[in-house]
LUMSEVEX-687286 format. One record per atom (N, C-alpha, C, O): atom name; x, y negated, z negated; residue number from 1. Coordinates in steps of 0.1 Angstrom, whole numbers. Layout:
# LUMSEVEX-687286
<r "CA" <X Y Z> NUM>
...
# end
This chain:
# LUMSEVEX-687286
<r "N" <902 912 1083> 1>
<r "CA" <911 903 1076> 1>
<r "C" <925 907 1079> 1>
<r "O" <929 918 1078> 1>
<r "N" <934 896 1084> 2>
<r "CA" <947 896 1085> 2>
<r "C" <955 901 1070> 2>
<r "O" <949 899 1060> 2>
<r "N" <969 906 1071> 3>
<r "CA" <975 908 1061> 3>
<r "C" <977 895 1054> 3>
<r "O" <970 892 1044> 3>
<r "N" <986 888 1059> 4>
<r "CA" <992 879 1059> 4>
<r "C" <977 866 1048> 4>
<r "O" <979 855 1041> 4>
<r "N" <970 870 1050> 5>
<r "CA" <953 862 1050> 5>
<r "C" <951 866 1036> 5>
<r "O" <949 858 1028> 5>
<r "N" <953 878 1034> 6>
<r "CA" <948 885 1022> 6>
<r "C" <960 880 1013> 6>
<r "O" <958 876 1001> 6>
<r "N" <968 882 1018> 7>
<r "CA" <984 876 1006> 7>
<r "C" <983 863 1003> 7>
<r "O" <989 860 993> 7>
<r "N" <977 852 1009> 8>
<r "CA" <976 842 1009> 8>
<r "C" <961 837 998> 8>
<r "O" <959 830 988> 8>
<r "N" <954 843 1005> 9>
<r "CA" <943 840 994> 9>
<r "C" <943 848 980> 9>
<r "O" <939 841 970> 9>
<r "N" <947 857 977> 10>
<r "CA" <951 864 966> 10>
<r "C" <961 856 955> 10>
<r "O" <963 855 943> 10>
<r "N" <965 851 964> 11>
<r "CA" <976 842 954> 11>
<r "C" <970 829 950> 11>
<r "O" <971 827 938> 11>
<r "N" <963 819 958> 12>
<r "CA" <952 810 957> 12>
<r "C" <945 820 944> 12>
<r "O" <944 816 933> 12>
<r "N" <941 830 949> 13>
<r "CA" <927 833 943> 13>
<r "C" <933 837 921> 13>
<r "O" <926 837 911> 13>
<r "N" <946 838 924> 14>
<r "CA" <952 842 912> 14>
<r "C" <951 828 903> 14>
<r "O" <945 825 893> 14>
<r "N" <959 822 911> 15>
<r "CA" <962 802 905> 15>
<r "C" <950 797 900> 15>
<r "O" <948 794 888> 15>
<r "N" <941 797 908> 16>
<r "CA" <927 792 902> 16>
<r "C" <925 797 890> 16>
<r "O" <918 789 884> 16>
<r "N" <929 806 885> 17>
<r "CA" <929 815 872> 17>
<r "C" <941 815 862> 17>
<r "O" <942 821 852> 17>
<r "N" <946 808 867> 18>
<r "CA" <961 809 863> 18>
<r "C" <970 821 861> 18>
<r "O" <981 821 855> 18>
<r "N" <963 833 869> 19>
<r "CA" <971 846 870> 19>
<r "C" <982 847 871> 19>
<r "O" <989 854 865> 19>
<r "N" <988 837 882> 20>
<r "CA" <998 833 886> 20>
<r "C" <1008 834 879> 20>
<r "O" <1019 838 884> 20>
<r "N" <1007 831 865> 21>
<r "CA" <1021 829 857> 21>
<r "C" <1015 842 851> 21>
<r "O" <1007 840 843> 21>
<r "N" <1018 853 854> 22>
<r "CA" <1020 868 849> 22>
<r "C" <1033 869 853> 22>
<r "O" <1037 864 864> 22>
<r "N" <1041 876 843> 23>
<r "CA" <1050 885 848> 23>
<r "C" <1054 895 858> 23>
<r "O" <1046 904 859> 23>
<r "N" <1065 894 867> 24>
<r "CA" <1063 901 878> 24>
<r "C" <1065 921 871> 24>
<r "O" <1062 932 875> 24>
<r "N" <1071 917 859> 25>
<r "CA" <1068 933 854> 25>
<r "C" <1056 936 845> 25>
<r "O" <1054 947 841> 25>
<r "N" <1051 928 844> 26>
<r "CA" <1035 932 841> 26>
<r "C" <1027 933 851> 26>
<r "O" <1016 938 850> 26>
<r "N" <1031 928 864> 27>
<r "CA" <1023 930 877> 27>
<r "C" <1027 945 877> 27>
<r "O" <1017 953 879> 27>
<r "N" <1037 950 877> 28>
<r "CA" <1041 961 885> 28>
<r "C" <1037 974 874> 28>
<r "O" <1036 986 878> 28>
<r "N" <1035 969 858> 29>
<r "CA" <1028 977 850> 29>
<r "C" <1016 982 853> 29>
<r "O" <1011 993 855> 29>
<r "N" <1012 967 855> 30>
<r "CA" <993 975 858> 30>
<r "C" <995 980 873> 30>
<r "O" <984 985 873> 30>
<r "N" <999 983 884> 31>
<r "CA" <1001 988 898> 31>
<r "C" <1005 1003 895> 31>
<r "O" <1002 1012 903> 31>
<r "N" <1011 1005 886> 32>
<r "CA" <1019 1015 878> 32>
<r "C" <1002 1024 875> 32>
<r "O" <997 1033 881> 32>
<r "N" <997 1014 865> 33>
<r "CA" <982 1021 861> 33>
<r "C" <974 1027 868> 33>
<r "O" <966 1037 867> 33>
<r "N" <978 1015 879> 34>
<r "CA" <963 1021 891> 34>
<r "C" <968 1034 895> 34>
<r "O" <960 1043 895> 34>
<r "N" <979 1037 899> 35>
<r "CA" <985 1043 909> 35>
<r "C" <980 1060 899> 35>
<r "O" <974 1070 904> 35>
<r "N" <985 1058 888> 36>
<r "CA" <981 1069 878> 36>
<r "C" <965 1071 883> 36>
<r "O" <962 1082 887> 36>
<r "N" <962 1067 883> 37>
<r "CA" <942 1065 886> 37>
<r "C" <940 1072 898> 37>
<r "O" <930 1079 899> 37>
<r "N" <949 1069 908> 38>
<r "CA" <948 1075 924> 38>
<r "C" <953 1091 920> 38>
<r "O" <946 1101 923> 38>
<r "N" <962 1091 914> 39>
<r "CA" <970 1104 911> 39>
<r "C" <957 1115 907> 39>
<r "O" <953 1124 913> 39>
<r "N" <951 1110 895> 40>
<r "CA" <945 1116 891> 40>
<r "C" <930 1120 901> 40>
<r "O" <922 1129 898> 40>
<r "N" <930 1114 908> 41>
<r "CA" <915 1113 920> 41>
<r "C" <927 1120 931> 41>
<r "O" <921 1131 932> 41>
<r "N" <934 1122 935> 42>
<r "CA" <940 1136 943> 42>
<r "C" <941 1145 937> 42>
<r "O" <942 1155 943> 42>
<r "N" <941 1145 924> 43>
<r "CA" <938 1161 918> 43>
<r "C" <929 1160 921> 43>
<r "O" <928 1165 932> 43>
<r "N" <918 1156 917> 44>
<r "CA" <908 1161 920> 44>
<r "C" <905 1165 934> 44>
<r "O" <901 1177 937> 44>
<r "N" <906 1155 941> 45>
<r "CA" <908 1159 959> 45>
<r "C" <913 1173 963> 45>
<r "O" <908 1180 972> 45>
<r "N" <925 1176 956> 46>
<r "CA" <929 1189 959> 46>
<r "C" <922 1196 952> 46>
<r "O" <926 1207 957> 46>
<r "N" <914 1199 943> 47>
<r "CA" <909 1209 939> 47>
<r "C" <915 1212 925> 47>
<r "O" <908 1221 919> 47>
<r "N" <928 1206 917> 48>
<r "CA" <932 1209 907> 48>
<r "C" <923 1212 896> 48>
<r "O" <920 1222 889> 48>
<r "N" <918 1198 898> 49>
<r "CA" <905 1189 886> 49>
<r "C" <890 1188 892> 49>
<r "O" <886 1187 904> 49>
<r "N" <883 1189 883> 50>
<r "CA" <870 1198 887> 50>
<r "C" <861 1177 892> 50>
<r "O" <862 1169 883> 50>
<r "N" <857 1174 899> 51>
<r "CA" <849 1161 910> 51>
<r "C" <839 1161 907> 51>
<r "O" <835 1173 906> 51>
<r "N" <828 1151 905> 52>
<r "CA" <816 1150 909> 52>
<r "C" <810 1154 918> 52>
<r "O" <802 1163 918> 52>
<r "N" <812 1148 928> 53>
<r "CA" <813 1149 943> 53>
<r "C" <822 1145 952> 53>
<r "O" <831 1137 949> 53>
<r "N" <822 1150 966> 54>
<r "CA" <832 1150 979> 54>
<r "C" <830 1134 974> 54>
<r "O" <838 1127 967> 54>
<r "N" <815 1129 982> 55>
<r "CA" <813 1115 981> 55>
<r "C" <817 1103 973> 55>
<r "O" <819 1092 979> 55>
<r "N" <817 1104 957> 56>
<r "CA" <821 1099 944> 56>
<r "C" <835 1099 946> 56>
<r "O" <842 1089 945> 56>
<r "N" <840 1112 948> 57>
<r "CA" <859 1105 946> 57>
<r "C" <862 1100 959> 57>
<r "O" <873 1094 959> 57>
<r "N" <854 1101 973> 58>
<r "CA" <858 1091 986> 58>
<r "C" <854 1076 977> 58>
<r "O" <864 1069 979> 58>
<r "N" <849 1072 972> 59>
<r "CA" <839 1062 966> 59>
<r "C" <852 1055 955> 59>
<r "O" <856 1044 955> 59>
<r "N" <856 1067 947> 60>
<r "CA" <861 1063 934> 60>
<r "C" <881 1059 940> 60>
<r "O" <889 1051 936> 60>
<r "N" <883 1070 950> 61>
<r "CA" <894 1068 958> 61>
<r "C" <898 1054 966> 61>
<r "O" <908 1048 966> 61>
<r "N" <889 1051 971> 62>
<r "CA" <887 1043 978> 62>
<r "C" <889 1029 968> 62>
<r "O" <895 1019 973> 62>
<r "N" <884 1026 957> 63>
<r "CA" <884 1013 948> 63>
<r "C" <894 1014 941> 63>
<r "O" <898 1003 938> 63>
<r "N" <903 1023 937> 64>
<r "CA" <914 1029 935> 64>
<r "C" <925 1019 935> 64>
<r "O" <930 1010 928> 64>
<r "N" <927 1030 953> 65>
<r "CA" <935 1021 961> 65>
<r "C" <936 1009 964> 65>
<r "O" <947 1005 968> 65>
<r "N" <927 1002 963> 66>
<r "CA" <924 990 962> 66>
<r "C" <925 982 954> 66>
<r "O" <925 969 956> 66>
<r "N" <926 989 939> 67>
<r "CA" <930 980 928> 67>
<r "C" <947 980 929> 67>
<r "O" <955 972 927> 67>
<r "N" <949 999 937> 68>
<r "CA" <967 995 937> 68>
<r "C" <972 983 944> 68>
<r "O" <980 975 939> 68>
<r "N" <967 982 958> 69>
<r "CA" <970 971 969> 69>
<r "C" <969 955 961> 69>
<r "O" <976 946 965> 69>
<r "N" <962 956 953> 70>
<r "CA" <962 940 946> 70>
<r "C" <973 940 943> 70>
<r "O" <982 933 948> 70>
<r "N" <976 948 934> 71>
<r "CA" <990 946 921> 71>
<r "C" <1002 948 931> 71>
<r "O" <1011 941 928> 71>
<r "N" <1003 956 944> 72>
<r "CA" <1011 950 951> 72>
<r "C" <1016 940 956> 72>
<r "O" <1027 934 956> 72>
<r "N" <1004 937 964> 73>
<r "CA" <1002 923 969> 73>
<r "C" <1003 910 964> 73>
<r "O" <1005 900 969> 73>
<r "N" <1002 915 947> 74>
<r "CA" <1006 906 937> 74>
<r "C" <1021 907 935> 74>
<r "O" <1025 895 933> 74>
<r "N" <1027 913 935> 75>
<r "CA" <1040 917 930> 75>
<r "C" <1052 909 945> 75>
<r "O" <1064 906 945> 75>
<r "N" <1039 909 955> 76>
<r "CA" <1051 903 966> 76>
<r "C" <1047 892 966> 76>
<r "O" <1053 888 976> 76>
<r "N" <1042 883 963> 77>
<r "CA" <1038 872 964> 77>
<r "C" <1047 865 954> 77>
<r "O" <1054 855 954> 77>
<r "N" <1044 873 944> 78>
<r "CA" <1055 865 930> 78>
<r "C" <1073 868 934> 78>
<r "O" <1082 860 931> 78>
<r "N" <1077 881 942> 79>
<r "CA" <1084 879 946> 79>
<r "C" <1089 871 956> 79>
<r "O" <1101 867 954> 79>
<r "N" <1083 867 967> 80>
<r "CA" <1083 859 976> 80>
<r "C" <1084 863 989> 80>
<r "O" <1088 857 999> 80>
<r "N" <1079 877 989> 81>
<r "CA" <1081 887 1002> 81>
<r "C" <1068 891 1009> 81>
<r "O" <1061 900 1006> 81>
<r "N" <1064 881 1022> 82>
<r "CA" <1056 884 1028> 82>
<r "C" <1058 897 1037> 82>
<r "O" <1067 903 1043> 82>
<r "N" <1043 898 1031> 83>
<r "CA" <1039 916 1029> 83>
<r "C" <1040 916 1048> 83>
<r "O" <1052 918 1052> 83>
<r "N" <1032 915 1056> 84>
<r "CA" <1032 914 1067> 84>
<r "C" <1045 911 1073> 84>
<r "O" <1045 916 1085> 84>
<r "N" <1053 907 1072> 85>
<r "CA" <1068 910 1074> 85>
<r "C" <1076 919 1072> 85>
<r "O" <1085 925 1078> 85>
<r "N" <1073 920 1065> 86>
<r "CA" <1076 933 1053> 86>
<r "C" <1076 949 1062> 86>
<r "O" <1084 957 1066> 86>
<r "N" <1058 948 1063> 87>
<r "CA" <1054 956 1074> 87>
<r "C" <1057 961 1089> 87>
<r "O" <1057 972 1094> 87>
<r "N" <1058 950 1092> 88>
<r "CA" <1066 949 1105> 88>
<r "C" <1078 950 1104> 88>
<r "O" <1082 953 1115> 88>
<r "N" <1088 950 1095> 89>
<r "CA" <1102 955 1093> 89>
<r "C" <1101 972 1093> 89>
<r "O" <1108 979 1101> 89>
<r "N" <1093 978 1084> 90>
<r "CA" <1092 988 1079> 90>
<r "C" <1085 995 1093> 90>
<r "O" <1087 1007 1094> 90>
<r "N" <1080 991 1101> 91>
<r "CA" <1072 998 1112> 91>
<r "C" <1082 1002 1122> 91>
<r "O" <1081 1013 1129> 91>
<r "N" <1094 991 1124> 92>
<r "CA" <1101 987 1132> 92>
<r "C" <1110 998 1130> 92>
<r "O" <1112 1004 1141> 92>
<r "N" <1118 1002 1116> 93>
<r "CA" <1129 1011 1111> 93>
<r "C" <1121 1026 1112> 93>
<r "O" <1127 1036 1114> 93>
<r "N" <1104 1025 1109> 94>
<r "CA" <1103 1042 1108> 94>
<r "C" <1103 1044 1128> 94>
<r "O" <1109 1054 1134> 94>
<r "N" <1098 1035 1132> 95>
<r "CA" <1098 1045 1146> 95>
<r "C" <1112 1043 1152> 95>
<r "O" <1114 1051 1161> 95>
<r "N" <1124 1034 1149> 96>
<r "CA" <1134 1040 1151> 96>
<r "C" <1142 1052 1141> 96>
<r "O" <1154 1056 1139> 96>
<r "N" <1135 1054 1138> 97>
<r "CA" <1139 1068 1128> 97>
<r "C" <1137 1081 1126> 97>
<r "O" <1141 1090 1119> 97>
<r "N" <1125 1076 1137> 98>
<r "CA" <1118 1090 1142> 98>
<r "C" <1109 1091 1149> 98>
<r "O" <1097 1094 1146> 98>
<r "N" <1118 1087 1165> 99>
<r "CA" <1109 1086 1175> 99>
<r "C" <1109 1098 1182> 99>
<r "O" <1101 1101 1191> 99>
<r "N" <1125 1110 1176> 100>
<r "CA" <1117 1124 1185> 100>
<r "C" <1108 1134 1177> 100>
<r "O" <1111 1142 1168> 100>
<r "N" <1091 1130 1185> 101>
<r "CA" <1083 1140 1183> 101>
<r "C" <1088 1154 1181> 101>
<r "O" <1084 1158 1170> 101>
<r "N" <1093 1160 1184> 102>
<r "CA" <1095 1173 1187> 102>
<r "C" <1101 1176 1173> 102>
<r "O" <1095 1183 1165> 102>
<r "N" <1117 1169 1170> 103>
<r "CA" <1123 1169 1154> 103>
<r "C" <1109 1168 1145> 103>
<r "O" <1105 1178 1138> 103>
<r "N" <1102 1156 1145> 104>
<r "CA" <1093 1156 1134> 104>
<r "C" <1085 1167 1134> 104>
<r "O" <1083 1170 1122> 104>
<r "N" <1081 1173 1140> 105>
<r "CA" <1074 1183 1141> 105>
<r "C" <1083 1197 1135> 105>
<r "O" <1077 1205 1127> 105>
<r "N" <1094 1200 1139> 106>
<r "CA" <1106 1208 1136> 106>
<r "C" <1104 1201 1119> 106>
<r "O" <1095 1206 1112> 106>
<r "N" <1110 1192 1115> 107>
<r "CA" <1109 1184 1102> 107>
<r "C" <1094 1189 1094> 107>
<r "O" <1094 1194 1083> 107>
<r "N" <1087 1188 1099> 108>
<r "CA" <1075 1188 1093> 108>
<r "C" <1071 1205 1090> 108>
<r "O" <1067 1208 1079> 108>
<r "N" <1073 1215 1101> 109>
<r "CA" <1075 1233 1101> 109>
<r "C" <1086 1235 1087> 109>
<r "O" <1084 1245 1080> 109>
<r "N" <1096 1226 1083> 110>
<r "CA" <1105 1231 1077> 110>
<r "C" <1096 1227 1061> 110>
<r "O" <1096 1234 1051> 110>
<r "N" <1090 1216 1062> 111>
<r "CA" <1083 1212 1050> 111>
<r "C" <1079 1221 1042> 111>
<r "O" <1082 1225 1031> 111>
<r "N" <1068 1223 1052> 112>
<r "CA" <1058 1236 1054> 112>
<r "C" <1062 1248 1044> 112>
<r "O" <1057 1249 1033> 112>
<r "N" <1073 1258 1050> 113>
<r "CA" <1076 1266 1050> 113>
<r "C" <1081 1264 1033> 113>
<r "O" <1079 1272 1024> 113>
<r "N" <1088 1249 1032> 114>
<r "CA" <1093 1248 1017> 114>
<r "C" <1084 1252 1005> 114>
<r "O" <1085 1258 994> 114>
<r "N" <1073 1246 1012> 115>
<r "CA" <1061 1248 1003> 115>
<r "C" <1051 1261 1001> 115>
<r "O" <1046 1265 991> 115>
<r "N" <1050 1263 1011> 116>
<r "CA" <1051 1281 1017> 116>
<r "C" <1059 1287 1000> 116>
<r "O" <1053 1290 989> 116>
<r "N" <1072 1288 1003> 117>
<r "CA" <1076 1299 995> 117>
<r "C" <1078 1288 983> 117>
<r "O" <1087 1295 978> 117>
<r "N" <1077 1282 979> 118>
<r "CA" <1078 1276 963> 118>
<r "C" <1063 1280 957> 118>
<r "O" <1063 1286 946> 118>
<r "N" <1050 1279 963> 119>
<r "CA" <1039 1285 959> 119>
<r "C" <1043 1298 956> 119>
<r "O" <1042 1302 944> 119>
<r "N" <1048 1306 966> 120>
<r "CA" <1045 1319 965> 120>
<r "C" <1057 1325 956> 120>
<r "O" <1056 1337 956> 120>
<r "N" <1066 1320 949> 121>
<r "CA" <1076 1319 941> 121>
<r "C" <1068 1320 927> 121>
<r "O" <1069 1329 918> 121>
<r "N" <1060 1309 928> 122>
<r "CA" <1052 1298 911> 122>
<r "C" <1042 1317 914> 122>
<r "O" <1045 1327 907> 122>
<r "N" <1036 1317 920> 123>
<r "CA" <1026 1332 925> 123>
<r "C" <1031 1342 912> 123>
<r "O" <1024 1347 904> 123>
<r "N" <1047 1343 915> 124>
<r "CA" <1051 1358 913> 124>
<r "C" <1060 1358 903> 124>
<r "O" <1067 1367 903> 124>
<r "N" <1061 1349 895> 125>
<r "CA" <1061 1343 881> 125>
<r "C" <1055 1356 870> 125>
<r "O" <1044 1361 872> 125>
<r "N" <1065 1363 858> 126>
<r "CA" <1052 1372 853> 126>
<r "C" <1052 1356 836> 126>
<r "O" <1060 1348 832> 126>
<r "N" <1040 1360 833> 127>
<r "CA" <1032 1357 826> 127>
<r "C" <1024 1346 828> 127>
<r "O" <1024 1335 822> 127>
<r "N" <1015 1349 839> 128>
<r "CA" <1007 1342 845> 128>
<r "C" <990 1347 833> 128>
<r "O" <989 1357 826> 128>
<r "N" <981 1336 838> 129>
<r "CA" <969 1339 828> 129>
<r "C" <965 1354 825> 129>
<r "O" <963 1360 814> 129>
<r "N" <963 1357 841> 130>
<r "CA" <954 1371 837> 130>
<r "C" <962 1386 832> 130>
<r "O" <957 1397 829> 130>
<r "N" <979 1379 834> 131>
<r "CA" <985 1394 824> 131>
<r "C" <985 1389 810> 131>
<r "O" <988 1398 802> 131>
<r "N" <984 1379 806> 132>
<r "CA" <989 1373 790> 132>
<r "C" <973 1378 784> 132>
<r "O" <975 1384 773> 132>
<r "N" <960 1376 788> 133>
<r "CA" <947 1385 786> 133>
<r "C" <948 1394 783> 133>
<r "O" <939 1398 776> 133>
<r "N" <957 1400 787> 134>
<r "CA" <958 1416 780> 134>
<r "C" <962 1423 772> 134>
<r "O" <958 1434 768> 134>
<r "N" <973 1414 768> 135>
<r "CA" <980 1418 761> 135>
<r "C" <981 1406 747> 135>
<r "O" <991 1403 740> 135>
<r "N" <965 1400 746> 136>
<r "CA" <965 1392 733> 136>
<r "C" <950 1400 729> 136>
<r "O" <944 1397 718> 136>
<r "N" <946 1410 739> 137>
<r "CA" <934 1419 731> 137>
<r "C" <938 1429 725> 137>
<r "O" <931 1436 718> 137>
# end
């Protein structure tokens, strides 16, 4: 399915319902909700939050995102900004913005490294769990 296909029938598919006349800040409420929903399913992804399974949050990730993509796709339609344009604008400004490989990669080592030592900072923090154990027996 084309972008452009999907924005179009979505909006059809809203009118038939009369979805249509939703507010564009109550579109972006519930997009708001989903998005919390994805948040919460990369915790788990990362290991924060304890998963069912690998499979179940690919499963549960996956419908997710897809509830977020509505409420977007809703939100541009009521705005009047074809998404697929949109896209292609945005495609157009990132690879002029960072077409040297090498920088991004340089860019990306410096990330890295940010995150590197902010872990290992949060690490060396004193009253972390297993000294506060000790000293409440």
């Amino acid at each position: 399915m084309e972008i452009g296909e999907y924005q179009r029938w979505l909006e059809a598919w809203d009118r038939a319902r009369g979805w249509d006349r939703v507010s564009p800040s109550h579109t972006l409420i519930h997009a708001m909700e989903e998005l919390g929903e994805v948040a919460r399913l990369i915790l788990q992804w990362e290991g924060y939050k304890e998963s069912e399974s690998a499979e179940r949050l690919r499963q549960d990730l996956e419908e997710e995102l897809s509830d977020v993509f509505v409420f977007l796709f809703k939100l541009a339609y009521q705005a009047g900004v074809d998404v697929e344009a949109a896209l292609a604008r945005g495609q157009a400004k990132a690879d002029g913005r960072y077409d040297d490989l090498a920088e991004s990669a340089v860019m990306l080592d410096r990330y890295h490294a940010r995150q590197r030592a902010a872990l290992e900072e949060m690490l060396r923090r004193p009253g972390r769990v297993e000294e506060n154990r000790g000293s409440a027996e």
